[in-house]
C-alpha positions in Angstrom: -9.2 -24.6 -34.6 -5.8 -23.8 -33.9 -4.6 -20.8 -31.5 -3.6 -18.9 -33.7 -6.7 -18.7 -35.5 -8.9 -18.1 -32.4 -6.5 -15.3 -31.5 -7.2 -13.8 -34.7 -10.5 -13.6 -34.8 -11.4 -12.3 -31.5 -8.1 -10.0 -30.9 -10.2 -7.0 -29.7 -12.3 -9.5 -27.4 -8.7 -10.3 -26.0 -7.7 -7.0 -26.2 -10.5 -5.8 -24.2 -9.8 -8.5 -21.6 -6.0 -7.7 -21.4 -6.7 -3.3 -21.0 -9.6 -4.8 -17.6 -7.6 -6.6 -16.1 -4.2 -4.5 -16.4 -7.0 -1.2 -15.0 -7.9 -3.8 -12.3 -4.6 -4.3 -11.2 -3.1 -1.2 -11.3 -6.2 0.7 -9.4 -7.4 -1.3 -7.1 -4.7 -4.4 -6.4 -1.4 -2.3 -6.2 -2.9 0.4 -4.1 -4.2 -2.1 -1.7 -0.7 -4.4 -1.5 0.8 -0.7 -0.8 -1.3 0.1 1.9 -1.1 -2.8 3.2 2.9 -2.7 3.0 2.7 1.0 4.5 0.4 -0.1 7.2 3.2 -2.3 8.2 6.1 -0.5 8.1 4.3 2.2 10.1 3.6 -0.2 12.8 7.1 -1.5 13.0 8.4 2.3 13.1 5.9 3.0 15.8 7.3 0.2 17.7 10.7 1.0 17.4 9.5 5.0 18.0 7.6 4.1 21.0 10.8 2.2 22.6 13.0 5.1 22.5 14.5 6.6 25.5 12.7 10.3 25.2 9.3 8.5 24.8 9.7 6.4 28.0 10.1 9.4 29.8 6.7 10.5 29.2 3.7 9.7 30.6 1.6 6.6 29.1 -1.2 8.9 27.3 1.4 11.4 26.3 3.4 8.2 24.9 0.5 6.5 23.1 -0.4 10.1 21.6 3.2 10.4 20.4 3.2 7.2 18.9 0.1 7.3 17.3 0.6 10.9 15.5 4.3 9.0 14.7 2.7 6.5 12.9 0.0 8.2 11.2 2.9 10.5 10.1 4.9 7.5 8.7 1.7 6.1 7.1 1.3 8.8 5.2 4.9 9.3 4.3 4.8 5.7 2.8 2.1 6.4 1.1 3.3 9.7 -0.8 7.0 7.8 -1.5 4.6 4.5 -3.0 2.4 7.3 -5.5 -0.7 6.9 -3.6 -1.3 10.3 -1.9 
């Protein structure tokens, strides 16, 4: 049997394969690679956030609070930019 003909005869089989795996991908792969990416970048802003002059000058709980309501904030700022929120 040639592909062609095994294409023809089970084209909505294929089909069907084709429209589950492009849902897959779209709602469940690309959101996780994108929060995954965001979670990243929001770590590496809260980094360079929490090295700032202004921060230093606080005290260490204040400074961890700062940076952790920093990074939430850039989280979800990454997200919304992406399409996820």
């Amino acid at each position: 049997m040639k592909l062609k003909d095994i294409i023809s005869t089970n084209k909505w089989f294929i089909l069907a394969v084709i429209l589950i795996v492009g849902w897959f991908y779209w709602f469940q792969l690309r959101p996780s690679f994108i929060k995954q990416n965001c979670q990243e970048y929001a770590r590496e802003m809260g980094n360079t956030y929490f090295s700032l002059e202004f921060v230093q000058k606080e005290e260490p709980l204040k400074r961890s609070q700062l940076q952790a309501e920093y990074m939430e904030q850039t989280y979800s700022r990454c997200l919304h930019d992406k399409g996820i929120e």
